[in-house]
PyMOL Python script that loads the backbone (N, CA, C, O; Angstrom):
from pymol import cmd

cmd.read_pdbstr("""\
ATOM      1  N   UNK A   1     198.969 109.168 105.054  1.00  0.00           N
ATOM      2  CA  UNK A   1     198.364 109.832 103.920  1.00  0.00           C
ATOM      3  C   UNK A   1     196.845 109.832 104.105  1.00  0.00           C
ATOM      4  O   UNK A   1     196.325 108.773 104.455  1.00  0.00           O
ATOM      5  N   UNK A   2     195.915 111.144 103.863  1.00  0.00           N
ATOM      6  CA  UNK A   2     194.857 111.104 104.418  1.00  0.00           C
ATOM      7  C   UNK A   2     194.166 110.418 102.783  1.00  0.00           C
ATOM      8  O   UNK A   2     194.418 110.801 101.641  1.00  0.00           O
ATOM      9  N   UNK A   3     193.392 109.481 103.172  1.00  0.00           N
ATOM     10  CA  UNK A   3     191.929 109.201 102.409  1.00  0.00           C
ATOM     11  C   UNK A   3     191.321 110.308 101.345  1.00  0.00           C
ATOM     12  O   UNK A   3     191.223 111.486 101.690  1.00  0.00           O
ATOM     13  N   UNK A   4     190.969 109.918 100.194  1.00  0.00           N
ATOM     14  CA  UNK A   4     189.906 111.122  99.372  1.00  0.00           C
ATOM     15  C   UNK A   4     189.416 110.084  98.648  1.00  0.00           C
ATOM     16  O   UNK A   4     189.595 108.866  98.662  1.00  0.00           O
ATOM     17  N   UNK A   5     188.313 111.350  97.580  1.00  0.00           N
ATOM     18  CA  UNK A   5     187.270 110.237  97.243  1.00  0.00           C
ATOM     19  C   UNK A   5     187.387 111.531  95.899  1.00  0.00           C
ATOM     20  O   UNK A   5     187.370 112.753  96.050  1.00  0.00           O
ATOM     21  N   UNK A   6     187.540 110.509  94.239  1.00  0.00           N
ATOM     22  CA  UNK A   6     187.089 111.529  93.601  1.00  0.00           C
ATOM     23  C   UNK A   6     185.835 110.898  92.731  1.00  0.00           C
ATOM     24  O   UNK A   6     185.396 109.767  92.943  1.00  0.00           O
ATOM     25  N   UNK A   7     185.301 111.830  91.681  1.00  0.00           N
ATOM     26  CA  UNK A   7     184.579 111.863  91.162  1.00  0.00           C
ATOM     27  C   UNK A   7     185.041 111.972  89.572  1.00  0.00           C
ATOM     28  O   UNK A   7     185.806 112.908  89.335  1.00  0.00           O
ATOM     29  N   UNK A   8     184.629 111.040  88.342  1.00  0.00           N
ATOM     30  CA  UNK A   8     184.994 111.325  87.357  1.00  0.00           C
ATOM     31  C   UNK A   8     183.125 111.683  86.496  1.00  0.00           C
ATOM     32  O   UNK A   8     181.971 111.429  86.839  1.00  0.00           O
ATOM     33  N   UNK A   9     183.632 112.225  85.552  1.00  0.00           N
ATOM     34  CA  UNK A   9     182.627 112.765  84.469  1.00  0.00           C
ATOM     35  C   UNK A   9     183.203 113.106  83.373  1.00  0.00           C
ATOM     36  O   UNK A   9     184.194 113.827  83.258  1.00  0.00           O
ATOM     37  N   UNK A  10     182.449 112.473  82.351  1.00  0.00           N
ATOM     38  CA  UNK A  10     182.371 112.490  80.905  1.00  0.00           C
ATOM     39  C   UNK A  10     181.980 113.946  80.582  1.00  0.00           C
ATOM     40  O   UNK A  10     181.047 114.500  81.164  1.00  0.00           O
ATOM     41  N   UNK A  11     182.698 114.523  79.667  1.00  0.00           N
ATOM     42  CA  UNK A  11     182.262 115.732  78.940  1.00  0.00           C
ATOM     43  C   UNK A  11     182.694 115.810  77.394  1.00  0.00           C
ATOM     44  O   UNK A  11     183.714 115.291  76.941  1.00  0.00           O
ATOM     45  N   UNK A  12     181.984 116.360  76.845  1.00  0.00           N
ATOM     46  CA  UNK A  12     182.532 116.445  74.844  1.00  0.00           C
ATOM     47  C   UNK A  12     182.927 117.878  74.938  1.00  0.00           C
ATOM     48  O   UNK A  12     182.308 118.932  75.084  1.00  0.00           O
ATOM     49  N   UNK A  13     184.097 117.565  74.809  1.00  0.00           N
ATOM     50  CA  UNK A  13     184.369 119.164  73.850  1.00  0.00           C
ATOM     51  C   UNK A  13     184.303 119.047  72.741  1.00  0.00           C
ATOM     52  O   UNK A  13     184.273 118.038  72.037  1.00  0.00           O
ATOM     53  N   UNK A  14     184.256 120.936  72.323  1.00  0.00           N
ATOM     54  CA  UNK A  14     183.811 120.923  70.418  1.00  0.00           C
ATOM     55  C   UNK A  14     184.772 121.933  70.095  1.00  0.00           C
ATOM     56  O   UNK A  14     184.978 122.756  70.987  1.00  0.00           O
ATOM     57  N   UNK A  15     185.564 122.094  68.765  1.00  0.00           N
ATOM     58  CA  UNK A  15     186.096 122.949  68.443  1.00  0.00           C
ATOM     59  C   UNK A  15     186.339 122.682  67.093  1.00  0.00           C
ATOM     60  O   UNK A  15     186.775 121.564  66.820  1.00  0.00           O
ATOM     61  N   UNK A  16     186.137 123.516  66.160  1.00  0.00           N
ATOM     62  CA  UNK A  16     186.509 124.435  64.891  1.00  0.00           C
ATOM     63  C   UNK A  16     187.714 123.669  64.572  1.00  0.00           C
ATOM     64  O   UNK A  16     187.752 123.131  63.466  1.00  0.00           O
ATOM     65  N   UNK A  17     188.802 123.525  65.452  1.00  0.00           N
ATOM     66  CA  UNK A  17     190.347 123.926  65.129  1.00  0.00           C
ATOM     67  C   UNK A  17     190.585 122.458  65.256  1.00  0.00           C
ATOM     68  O   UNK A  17     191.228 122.051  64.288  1.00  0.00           O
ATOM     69  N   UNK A  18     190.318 121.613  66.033  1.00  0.00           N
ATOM     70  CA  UNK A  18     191.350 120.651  66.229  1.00  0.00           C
ATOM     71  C   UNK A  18     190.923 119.885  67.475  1.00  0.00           C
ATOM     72  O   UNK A  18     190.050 120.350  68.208  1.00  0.00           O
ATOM     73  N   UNK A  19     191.540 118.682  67.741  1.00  0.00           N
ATOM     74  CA  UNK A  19     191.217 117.452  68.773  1.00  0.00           C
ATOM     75  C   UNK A  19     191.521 118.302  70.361  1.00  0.00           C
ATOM     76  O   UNK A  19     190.644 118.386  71.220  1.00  0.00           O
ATOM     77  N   UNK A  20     192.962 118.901  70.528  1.00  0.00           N
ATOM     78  CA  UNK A  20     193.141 119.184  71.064  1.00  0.00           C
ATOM     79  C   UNK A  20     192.544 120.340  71.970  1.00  0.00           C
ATOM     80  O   UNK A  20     192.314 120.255  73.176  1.00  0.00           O
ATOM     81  N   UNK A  21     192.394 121.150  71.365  1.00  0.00           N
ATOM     82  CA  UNK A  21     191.550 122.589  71.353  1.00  0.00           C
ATOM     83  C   UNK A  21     190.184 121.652  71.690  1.00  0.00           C
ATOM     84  O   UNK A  21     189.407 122.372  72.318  1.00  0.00           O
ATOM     85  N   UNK A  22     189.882 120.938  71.588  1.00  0.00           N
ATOM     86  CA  UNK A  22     188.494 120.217  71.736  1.00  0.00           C
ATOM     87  C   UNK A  22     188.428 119.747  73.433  1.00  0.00           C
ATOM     88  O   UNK A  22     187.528 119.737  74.273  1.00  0.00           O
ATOM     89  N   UNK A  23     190.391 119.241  73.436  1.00  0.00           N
ATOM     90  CA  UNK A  23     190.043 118.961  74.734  1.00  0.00           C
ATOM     91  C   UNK A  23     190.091 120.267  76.131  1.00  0.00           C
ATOM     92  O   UNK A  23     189.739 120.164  77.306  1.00  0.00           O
ATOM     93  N   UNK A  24     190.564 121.207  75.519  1.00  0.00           N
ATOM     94  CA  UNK A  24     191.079 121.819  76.186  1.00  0.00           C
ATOM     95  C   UNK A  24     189.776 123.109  76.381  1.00  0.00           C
ATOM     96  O   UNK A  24     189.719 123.888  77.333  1.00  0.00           O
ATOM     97  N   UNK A  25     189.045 123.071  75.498  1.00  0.00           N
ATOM     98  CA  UNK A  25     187.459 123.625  75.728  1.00  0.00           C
ATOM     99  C   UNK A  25     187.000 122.701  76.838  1.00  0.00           C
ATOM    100  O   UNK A  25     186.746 123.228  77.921  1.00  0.00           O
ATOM    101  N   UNK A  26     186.862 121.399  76.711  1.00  0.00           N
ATOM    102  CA  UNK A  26     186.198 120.933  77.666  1.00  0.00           C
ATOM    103  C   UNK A  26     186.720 121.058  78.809  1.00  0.00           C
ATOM    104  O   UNK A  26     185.903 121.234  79.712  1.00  0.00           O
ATOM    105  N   UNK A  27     188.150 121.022  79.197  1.00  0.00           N
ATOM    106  CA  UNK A  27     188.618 120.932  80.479  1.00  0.00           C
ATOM    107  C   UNK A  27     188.753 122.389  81.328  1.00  0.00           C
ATOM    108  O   UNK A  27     188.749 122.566  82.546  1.00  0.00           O
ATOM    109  N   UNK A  28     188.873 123.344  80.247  1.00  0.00           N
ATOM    110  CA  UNK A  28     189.221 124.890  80.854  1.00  0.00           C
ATOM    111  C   UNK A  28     187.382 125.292  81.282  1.00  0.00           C
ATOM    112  O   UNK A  28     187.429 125.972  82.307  1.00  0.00           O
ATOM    113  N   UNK A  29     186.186 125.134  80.929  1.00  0.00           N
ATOM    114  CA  UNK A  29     184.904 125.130  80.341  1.00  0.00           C
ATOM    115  C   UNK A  29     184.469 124.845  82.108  1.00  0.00           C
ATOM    116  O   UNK A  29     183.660 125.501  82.765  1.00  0.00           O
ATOM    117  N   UNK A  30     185.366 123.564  82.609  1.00  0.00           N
ATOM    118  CA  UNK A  30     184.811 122.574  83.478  1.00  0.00           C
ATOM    119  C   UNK A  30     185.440 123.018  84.483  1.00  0.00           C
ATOM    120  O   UNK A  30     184.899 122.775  85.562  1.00  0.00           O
ATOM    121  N   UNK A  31     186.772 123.808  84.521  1.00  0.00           N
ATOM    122  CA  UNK A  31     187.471 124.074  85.659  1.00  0.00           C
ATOM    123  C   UNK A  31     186.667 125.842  86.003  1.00  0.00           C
ATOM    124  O   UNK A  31     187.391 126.465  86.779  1.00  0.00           O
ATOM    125  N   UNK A  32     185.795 126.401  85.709  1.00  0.00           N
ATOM    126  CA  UNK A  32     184.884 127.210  85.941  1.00  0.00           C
ATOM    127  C   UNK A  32     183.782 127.291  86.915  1.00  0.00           C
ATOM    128  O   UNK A  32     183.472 128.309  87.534  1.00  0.00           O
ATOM    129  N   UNK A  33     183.192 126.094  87.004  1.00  0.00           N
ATOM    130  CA  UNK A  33     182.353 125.820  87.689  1.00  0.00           C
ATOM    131  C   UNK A  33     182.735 124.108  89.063  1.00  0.00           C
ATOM    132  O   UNK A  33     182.127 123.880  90.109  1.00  0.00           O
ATOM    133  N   UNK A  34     183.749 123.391  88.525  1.00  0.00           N
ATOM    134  CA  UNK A  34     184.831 122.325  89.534  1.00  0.00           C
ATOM    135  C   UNK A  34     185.099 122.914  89.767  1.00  0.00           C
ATOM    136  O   UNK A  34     184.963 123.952  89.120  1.00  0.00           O
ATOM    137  N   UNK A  35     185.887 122.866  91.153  1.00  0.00           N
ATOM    138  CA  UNK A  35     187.163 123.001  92.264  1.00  0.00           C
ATOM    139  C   UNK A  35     187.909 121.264  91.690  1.00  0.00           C
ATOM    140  O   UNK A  35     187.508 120.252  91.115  1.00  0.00           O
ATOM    141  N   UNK A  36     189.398 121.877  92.395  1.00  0.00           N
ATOM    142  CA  UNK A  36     189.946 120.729  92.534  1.00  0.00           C
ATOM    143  C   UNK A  36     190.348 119.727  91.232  1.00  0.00           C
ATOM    144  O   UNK A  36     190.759 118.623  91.591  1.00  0.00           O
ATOM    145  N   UNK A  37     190.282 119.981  89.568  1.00  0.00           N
ATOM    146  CA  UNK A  37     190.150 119.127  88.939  1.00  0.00           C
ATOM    147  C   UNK A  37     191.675 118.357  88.907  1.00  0.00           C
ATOM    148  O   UNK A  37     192.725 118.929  89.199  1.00  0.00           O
ATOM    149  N   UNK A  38     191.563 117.021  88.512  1.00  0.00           N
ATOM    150  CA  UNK A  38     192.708 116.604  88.833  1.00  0.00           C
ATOM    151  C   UNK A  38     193.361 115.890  87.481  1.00  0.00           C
ATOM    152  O   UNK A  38     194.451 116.284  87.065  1.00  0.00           O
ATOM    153  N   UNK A  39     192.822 115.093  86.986  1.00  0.00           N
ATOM    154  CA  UNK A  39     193.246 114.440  85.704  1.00  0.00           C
ATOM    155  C   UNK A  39     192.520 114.583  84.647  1.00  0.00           C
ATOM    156  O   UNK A  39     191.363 114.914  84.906  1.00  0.00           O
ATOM    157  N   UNK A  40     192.760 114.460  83.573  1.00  0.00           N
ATOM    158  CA  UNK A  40     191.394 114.157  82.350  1.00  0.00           C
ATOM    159  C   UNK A  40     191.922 113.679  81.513  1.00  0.00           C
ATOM    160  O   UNK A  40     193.023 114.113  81.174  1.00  0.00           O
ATOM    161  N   UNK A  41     191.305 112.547  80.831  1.00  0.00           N
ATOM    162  CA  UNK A  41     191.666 111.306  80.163  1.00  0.00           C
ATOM    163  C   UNK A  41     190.436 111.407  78.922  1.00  0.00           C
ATOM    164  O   UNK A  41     189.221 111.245  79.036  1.00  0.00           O
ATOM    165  N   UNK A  42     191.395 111.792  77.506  1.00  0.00           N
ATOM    166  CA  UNK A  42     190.634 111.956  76.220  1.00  0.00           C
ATOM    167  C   UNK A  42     190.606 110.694  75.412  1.00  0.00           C
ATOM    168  O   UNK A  42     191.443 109.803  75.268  1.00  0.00           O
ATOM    169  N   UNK A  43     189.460 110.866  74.950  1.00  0.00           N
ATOM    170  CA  UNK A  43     189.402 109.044  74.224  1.00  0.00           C
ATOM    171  C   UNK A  43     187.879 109.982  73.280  1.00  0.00           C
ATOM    172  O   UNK A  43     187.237 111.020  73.436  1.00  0.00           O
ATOM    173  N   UNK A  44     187.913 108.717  72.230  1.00  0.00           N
ATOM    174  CA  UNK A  44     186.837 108.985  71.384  1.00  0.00           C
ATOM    175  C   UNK A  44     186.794 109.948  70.419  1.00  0.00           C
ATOM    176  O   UNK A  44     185.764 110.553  70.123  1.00  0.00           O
ATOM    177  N   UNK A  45     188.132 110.164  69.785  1.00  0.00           N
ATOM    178  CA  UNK A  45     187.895 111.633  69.044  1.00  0.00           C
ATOM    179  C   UNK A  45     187.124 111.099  67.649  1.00  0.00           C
ATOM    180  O   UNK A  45     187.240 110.046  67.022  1.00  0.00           O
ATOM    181  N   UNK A  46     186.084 112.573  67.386  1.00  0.00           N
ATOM    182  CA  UNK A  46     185.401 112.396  65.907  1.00  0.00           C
ATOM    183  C   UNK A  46     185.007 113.956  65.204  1.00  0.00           C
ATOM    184  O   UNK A  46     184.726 115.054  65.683  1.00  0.00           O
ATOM    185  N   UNK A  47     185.114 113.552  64.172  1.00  0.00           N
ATOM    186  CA  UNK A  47     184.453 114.857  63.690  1.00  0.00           C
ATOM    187  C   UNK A  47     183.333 114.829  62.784  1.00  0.00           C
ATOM    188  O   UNK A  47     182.856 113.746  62.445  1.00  0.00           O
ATOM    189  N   UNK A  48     182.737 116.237  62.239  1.00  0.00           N
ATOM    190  CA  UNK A  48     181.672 116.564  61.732  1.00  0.00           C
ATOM    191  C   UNK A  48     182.011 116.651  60.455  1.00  0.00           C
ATOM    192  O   UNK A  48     183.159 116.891  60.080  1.00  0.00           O
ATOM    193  N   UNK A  49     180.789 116.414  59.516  1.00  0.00           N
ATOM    194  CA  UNK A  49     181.551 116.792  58.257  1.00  0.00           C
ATOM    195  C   UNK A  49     180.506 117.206  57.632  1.00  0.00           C
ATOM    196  O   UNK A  49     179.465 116.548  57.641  1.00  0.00           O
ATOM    197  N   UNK A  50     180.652 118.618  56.854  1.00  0.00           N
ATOM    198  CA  UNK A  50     179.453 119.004  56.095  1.00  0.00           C
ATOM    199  C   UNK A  50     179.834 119.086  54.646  1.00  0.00           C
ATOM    200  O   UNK A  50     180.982 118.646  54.571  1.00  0.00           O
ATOM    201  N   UNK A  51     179.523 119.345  53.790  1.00  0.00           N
ATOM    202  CA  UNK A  51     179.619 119.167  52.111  1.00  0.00           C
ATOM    203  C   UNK A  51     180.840 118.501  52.128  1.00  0.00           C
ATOM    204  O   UNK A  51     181.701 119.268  51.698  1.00  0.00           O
ATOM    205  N   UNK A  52     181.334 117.342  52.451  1.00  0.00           N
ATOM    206  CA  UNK A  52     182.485 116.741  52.096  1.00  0.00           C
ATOM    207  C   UNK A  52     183.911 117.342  52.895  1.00  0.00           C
ATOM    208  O   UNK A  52     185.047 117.121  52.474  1.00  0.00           O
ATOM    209  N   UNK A  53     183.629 118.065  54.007  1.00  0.00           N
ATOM    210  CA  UNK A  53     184.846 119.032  54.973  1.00  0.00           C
ATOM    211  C   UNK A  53     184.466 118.676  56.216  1.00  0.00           C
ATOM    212  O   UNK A  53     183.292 118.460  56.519  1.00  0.00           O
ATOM    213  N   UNK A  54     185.683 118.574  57.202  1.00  0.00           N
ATOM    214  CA  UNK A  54     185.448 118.790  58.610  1.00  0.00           C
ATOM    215  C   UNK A  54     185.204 119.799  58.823  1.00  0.00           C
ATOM    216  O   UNK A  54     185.844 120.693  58.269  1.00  0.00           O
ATOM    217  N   UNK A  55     184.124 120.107  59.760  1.00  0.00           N
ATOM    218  CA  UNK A  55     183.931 121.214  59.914  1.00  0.00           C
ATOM    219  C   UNK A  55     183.716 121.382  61.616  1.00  0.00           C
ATOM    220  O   UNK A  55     183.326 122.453  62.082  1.00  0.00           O
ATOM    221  N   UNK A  56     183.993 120.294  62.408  1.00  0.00           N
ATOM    222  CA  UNK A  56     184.222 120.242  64.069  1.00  0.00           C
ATOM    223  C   UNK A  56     184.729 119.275  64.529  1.00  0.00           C
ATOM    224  O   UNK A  56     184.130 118.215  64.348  1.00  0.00           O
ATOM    225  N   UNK A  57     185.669 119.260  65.091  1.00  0.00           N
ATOM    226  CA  UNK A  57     186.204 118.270  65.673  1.00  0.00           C
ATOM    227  C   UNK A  57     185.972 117.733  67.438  1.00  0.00           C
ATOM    228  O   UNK A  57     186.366 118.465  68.346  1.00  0.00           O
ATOM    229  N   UNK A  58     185.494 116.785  67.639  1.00  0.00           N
ATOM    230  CA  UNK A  58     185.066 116.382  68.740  1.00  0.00           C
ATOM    231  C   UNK A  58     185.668 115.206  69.544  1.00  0.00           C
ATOM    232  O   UNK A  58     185.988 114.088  69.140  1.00  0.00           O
ATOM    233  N   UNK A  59     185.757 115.855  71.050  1.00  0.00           N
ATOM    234  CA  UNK A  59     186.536 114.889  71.778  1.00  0.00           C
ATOM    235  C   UNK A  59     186.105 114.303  73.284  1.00  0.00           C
ATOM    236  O   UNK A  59     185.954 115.027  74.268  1.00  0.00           O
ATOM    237  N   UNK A  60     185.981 113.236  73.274  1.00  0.00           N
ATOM    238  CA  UNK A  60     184.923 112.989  75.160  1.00  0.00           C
ATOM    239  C   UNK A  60     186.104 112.682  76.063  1.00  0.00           C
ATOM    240  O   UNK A  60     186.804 111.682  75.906  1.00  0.00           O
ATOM    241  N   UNK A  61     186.317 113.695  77.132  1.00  0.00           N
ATOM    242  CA  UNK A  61     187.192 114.039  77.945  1.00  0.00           C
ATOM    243  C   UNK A  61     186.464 113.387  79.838  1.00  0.00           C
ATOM    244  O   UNK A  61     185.511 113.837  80.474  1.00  0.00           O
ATOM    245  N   UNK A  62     187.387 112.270  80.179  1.00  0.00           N
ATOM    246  CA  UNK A  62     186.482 112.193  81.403  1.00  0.00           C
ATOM    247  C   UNK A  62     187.478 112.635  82.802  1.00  0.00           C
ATOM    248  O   UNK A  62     188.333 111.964  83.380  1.00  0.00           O
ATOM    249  N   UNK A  63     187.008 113.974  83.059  1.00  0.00           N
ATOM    250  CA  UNK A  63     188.125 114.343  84.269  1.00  0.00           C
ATOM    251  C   UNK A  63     187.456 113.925  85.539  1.00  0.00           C
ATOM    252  O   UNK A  63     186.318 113.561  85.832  1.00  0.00           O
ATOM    253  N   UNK A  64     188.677 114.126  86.244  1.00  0.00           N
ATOM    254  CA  UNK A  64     188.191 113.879  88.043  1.00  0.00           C
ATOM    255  C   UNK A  64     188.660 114.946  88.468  1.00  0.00           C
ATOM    256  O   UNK A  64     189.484 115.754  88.039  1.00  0.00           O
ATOM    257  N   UNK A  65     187.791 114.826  89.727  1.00  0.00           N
ATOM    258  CA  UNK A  65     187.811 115.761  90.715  1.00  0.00           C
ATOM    259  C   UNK A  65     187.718 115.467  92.075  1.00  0.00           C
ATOM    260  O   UNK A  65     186.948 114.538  92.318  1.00  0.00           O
ATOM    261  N   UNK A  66     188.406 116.104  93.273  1.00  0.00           N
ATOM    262  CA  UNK A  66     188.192 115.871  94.586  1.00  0.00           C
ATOM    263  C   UNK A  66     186.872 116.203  95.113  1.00  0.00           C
ATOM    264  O   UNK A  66     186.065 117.038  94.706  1.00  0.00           O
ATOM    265  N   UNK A  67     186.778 115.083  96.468  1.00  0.00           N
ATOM    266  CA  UNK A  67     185.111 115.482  96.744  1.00  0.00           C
ATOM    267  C   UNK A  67     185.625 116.317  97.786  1.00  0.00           C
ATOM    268  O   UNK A  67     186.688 115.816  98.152  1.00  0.00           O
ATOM    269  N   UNK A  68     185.298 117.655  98.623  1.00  0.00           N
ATOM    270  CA  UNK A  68     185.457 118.215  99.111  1.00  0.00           C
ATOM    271  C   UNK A  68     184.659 117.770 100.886  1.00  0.00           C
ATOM    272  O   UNK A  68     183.430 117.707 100.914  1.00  0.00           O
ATOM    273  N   UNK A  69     185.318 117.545 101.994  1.00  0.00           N
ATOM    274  CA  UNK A  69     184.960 116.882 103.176  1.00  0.00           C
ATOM    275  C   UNK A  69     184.393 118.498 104.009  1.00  0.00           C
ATOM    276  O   UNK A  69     184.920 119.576 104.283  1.00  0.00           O
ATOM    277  N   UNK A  70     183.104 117.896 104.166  1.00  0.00           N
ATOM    278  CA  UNK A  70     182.028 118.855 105.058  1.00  0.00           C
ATOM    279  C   UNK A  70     182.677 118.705 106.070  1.00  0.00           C
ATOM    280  O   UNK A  70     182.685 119.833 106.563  1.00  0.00           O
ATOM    281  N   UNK A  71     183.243 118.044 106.727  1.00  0.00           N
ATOM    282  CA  UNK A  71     184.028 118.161 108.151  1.00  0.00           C
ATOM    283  C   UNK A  71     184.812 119.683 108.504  1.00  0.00           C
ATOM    284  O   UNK A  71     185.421 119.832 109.564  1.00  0.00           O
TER     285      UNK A  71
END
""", "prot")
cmd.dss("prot")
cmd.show_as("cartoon", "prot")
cmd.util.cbc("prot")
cmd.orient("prot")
């Protein structure tokens, strides 16, 4: 089995609708500009609240990714 090396990073998604949709902004958002993403692991959900309402729901998503070999 050959060797790899990944890379994880923290990102917040934001969404209107829901935790999920929060994560799924961040991960679709990230697979745009990544190659290769491989897992993403959501933790930390919170939301916003203005006159007494949620009004965003927020979630910190930390995916990985493969490092790609210059070889």
């Amino acid at each position: 089995m050959a060797e790899s090396v990944y890379r994880v990073t923290e990102l917040v998604g934001v969404s209107s609708e829901s935790w999920e949709a929060a994560v799924r902004n961040a991960v679709e958002t990230a697979a745009k500009t990544l190659r290769d993403l491989r897992i993403a692991e959501a933790h930390r959900f919170d939301v916003t609240i203005e006159n007494g309402k949620v009004t965003s729901y927020r979630a910190r998503v930390d995916v990985s990714f493969k490092y790609q070999s210059s070889d």
